[in-house]
N, CA, C and O of each residue as an XYZ file, in Angstrom:
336
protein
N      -1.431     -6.828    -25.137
C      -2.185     -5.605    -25.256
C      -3.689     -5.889    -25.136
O      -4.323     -4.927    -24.702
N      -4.281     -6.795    -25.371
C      -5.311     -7.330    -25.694
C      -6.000     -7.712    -24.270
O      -7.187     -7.499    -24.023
N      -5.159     -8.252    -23.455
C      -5.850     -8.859    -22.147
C      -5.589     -7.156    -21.326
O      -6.288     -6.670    -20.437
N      -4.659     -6.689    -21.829
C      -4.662     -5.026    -20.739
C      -5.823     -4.471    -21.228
O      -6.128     -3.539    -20.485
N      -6.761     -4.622    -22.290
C      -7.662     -3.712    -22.820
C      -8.551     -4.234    -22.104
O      -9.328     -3.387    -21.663
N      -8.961     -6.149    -21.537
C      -9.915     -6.552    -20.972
C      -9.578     -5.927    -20.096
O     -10.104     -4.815    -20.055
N      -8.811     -6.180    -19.234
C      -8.852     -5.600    -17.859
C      -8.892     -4.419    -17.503
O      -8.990     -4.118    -16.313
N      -8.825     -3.563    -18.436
C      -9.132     -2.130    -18.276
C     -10.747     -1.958    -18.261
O     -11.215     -1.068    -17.551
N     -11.553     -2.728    -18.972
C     -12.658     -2.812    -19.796
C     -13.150     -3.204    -17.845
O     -13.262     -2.419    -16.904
N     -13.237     -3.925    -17.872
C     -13.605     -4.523    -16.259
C     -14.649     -3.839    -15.631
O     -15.833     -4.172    -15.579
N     -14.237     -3.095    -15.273
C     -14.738     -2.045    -14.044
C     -16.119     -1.356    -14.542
O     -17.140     -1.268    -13.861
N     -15.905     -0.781    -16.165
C     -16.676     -0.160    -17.028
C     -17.837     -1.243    -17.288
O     -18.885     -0.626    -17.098
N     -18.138     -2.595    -17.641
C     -19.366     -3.930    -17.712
C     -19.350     -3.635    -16.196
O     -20.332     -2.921    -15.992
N     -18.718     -3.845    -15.081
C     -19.409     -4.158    -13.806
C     -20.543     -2.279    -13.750
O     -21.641     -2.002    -13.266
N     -19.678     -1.601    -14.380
C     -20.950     -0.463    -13.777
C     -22.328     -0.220    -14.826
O     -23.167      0.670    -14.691
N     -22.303     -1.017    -15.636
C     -23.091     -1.230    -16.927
C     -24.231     -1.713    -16.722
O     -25.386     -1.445    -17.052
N     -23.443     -2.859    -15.813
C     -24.316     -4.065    -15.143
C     -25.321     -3.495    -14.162
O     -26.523     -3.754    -14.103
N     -24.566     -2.617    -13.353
C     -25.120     -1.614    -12.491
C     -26.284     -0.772    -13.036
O     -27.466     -0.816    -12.694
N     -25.790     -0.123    -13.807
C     -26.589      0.960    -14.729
C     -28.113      0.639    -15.713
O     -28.941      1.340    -16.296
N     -27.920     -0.639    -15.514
C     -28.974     -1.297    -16.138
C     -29.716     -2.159    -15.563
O     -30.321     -3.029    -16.190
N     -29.764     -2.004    -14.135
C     -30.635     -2.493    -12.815
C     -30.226     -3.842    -12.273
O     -30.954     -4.330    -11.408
N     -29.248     -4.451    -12.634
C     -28.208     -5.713    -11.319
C     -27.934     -5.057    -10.553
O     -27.818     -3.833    -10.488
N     -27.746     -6.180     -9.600
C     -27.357     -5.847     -8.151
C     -25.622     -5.950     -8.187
O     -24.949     -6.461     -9.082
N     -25.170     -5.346     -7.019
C     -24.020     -5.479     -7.368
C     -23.019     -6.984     -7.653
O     -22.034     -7.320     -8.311
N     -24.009     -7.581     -6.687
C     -23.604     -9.093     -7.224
C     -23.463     -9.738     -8.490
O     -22.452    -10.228     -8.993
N     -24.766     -9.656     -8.982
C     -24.777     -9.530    -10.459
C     -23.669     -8.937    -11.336
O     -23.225     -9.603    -12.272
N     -23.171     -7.614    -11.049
C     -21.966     -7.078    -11.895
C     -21.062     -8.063    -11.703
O     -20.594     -8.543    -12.736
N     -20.506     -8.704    -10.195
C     -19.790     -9.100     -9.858
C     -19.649    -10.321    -10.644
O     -18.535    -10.684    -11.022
N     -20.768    -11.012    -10.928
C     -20.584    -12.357    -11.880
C     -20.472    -12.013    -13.199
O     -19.812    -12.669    -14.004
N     -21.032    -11.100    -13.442
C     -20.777    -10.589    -15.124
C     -19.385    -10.582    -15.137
O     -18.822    -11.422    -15.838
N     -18.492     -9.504    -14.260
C     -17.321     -9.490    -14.280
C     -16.277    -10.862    -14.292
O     -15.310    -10.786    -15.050
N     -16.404    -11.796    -13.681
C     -15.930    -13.389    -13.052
C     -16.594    -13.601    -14.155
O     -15.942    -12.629    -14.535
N     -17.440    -13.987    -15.335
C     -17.815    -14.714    -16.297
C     -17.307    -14.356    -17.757
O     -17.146    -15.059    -18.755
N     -17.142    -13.199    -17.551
C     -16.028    -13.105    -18.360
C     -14.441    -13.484    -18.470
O     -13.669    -13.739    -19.394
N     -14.365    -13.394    -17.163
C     -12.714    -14.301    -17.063
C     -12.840    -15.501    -17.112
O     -11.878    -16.126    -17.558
N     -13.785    -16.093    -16.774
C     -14.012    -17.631    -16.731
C     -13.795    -18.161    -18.428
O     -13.333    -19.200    -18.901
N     -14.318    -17.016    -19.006
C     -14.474    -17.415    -20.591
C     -13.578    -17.442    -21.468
O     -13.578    -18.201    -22.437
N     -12.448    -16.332    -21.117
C     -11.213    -16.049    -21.399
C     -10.358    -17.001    -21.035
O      -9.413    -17.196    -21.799
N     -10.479    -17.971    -19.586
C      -9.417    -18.862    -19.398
C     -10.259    -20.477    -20.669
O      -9.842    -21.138    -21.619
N     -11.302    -20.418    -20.017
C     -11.842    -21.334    -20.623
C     -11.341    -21.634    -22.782
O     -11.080    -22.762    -23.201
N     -11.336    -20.290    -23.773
C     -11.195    -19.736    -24.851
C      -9.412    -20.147    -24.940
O      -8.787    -20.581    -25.908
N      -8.925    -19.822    -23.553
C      -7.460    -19.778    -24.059
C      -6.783    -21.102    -24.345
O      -5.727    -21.408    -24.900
N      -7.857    -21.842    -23.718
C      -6.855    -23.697    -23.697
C      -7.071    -23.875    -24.789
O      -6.051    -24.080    -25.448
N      -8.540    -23.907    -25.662
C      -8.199    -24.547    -27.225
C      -7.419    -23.908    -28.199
O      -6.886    -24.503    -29.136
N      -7.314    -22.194    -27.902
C      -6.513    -21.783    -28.559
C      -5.628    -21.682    -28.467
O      -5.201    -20.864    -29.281
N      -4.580    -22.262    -27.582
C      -3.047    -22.531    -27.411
C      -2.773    -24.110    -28.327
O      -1.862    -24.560    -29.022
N      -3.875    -24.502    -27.947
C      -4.127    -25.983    -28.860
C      -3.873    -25.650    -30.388
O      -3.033    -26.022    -31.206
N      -4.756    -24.950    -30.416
C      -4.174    -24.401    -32.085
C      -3.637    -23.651    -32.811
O      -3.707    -23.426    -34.020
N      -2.886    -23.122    -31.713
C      -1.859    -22.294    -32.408
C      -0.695    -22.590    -32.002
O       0.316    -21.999    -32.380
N      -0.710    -23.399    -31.305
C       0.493    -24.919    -31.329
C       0.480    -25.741    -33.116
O       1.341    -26.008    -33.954
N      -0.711    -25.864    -33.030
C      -0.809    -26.742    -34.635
C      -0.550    -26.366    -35.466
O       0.337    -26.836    -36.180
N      -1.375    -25.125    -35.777
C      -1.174    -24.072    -37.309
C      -0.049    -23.360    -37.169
O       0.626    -23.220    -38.189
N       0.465    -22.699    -35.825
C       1.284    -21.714    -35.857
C       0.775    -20.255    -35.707
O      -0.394    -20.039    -36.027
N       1.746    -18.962    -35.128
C       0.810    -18.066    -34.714
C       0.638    -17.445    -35.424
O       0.083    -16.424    -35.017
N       0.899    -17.479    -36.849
C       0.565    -16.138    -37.555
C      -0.676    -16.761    -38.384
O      -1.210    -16.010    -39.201
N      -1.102    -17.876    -38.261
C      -1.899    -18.962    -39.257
C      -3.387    -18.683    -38.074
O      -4.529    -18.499    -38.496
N      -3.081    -18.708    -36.851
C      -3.908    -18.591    -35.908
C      -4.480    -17.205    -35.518
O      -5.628    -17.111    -35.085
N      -3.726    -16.204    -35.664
C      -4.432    -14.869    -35.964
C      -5.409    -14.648    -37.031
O      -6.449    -13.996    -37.129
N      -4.731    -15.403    -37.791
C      -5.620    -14.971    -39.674
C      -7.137    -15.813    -39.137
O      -8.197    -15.194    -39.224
N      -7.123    -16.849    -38.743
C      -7.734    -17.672    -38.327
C      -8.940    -17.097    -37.169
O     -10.129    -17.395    -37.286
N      -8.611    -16.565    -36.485
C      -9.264    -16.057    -35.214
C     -10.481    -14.992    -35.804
O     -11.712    -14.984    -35.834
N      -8.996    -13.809    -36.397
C      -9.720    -12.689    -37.373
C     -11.142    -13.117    -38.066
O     -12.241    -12.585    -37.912
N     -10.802    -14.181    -38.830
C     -11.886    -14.647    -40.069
C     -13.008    -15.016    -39.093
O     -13.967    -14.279    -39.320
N     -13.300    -16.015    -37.929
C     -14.100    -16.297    -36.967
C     -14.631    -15.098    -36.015
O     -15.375    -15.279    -35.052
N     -14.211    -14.052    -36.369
C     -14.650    -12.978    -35.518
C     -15.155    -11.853    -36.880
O     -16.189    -11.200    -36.737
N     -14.486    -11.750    -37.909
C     -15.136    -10.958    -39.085
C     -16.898    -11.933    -39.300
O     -17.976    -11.339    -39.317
N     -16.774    -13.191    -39.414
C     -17.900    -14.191    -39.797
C     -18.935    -13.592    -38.870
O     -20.035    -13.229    -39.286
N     -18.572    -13.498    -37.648
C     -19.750    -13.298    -36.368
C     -19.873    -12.003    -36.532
O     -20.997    -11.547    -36.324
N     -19.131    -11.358    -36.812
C     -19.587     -9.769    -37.076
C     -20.356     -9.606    -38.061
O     -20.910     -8.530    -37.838
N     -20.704     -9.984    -38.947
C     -21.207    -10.132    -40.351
C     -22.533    -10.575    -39.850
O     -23.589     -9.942    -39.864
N     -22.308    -11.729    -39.421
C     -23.630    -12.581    -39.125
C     -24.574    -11.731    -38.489
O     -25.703    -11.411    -38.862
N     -24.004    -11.449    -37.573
C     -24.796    -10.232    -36.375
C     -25.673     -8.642    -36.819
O     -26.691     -8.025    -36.508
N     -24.548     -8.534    -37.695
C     -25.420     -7.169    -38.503
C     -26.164     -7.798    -39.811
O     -26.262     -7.050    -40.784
N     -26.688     -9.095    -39.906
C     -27.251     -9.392    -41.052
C     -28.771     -9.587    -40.805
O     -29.167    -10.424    -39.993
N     -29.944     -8.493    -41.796
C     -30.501     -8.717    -41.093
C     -31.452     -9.895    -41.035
O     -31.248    -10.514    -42.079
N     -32.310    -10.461    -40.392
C     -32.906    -11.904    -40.217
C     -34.533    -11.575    -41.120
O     -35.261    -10.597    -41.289
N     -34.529    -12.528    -41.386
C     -35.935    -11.999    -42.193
C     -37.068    -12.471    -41.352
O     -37.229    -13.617    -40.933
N     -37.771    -11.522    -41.175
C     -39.006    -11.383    -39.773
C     -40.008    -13.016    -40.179
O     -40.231    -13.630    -41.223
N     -40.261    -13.148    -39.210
C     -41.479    -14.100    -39.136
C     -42.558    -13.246    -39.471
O     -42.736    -12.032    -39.373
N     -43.589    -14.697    -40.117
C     -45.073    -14.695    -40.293
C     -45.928    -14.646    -39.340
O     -45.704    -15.649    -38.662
N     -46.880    -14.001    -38.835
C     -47.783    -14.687    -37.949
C     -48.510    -16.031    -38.267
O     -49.197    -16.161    -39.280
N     -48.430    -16.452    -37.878
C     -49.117    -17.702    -37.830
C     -51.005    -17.780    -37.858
O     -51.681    -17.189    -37.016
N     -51.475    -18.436    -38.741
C     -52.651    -18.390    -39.209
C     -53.289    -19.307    -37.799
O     -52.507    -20.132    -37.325
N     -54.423    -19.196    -37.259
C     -55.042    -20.085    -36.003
C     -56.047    -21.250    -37.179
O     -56.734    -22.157    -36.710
């Protein structure tokens, strides 16, 4: 279900890409760099969910994707200017 949602998703980043002044080429690699990342993502995680097992590897994934979500909306505490 998950890879049908990427690939549905597809078309919608290439016109994004568009929509936000790339060329169409540009979409075109946005699009290809995302699959690249997905094949690239899938080898270690067959690796480990060979090891742990798949229900150990969901919980697992979840927690690494709740962490980055967290992280991301946290906010950073602004810099100083710097004295000359």
């Amino acid at each position: 279900m998950f890879g049908i949602g990427q690939g549905a998703a597809a078309p919608v980043v290439a016109l994004s890409a568009r929509e936000l002044g790339g060329s169409v080429a540009a979409a075109g690699v946005v699009v290809a760099l995302l699959g690249l990342g997905q094949v690239l993502g899938d080898l270690p995680a067959g690796r480990i969910e060979a090891r742990v097992g798949e229900r150990s590897a969901v919980l697992l994934g979840s927690a690494v994707g709740l962490a980055a979500a967290i992280a991301r909306w946290v906010p950073r505490r602004p810099s100083r200017p710097r004295a000359i």
